[in-house]
Steps between C-alpha positions, in 0.01 A plus 500: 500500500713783373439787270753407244244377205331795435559519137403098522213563653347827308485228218335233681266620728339781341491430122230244443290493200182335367471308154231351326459307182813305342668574208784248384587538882215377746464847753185351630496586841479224805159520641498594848442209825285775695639223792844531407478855446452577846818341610694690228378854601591406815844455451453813264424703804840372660673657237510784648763419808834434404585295761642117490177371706242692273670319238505134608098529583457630151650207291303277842169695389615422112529170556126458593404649205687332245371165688173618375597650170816315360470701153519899619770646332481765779553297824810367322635807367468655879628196688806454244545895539519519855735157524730708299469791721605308743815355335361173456593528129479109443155443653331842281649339181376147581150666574492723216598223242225244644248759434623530111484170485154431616396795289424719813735787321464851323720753335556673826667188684639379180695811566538419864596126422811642277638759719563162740623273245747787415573599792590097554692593210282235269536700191362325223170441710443849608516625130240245422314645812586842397349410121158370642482771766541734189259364196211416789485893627507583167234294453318677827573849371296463183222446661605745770697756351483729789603252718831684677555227738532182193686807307739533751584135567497421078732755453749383803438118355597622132858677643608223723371228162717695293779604741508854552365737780504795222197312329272570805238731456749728257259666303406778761310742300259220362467354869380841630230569227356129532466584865455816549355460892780295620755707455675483863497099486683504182734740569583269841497137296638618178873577692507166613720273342372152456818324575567681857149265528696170484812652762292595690326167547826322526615727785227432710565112455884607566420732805262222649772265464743714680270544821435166514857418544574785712216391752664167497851649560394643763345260662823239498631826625301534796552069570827571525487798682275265766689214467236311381371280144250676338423113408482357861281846616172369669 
């Protein structure tokens, strides 16, 4: 798999959080399948290749966990993130939306379900996914003010809601002073622009698209080349 979702990935695989009580918003967090939860570091530890195989046994290994635990937002979130990585834009966003809809959802891939649905160019529901991403961080960050991560996310949820990549994380002197000992990571996040988020997502599906039908051009290339049907090929 290539390198070309960097900035995608810095907010997905990195940045995860822990809540606790609800407020309006239910943060509870999913309690753990100790079962399941082997499969799922598993396919954590494949994470680290990049390559098109590594990939296909993670959302395999995924798949075994989520048979066991149907409601963790997290096997979702990584199995819809890495379908999307892979430009298979339509299956992350069919994913991602069956866990909202069973519940098996949080701020962070409330996020991740609206970059799709606007990169799909589904407007109307990826403000509505923007909103919810947006008022249940907040909800996270007053219990867990120092909570960089949730900030981070809220913050990119809240531009993209309201429209406008100047929104995100704007207040720079205030950022620094209410962390103080994370200075390099929000230097690095805080120059991202939210939107790039949502091209960048749709290229992939683009680019995906584009070596599938190359691969297939050249194969009727090399059947006629051979004088043979790439249909009638035994």
């Amino acid at each position: 798999m290539k390198k070309t979702t960097s900035e995608f990935s810095v907010l997905f695989i990195t940045l995860f959080f822990i809540a606790c009580k609800p407020d309006k918003i239910n943060i509870v967090p999913h309690e753990i399948n100790p079962d399941a939860d082997i499969f799922y570091k598993q396919a954590l530890v494949l994470l680290e290749y990049y390559d098109k195989d590594s990939t296909v046994k993670c959302l395999n290994i995924l798949e075994h966990a989520l048979v066991m635990d149907s409601l963790n937002p997290d096997y979702y979130g990584l199995k819809a993130k890495l379908l999307a990585e892979m430009g298979l834009l339509d299956s992350a966003l069919i994913v991602q939306s069956h866990a909202d809809k069973t519940g098996a959802i949080t701020g962070e891939y409330l996020f991740q379900l609206g970059l799709f649905q606007a990169a799909k160019e589904m407007g109307v529901e990826a403000k509505e996914s923007f909103k919810r991403s947006n008022e249940y961080l907040q909800t996270v960050l007053k219990k867990y003010p120092d909570s960089l991560g949730a900030f981070i996310i809220q913050q990119a949820a809240n531009s993209l809601y309201l429209g406008q990549d100047s929104l995100f994380m704007d207040d720079v002197q205030e950022i620094r002073k209410r962390f103080p000992n994370r200075q390099m990571e929000v230097e690095m996040t805080r120059r991202v622009k939210p939107s790039s988020l949502i091209k960048q997502i749709r290229n992939i599906e683009i680019d995906a698209r584009y070596d599938i039908n190359f691969n297939l051009d050249s194969l009727m290339e090399e059947a006629e080349r051979t004088g043979k049907s790439i249909i009638s090929v035994k």
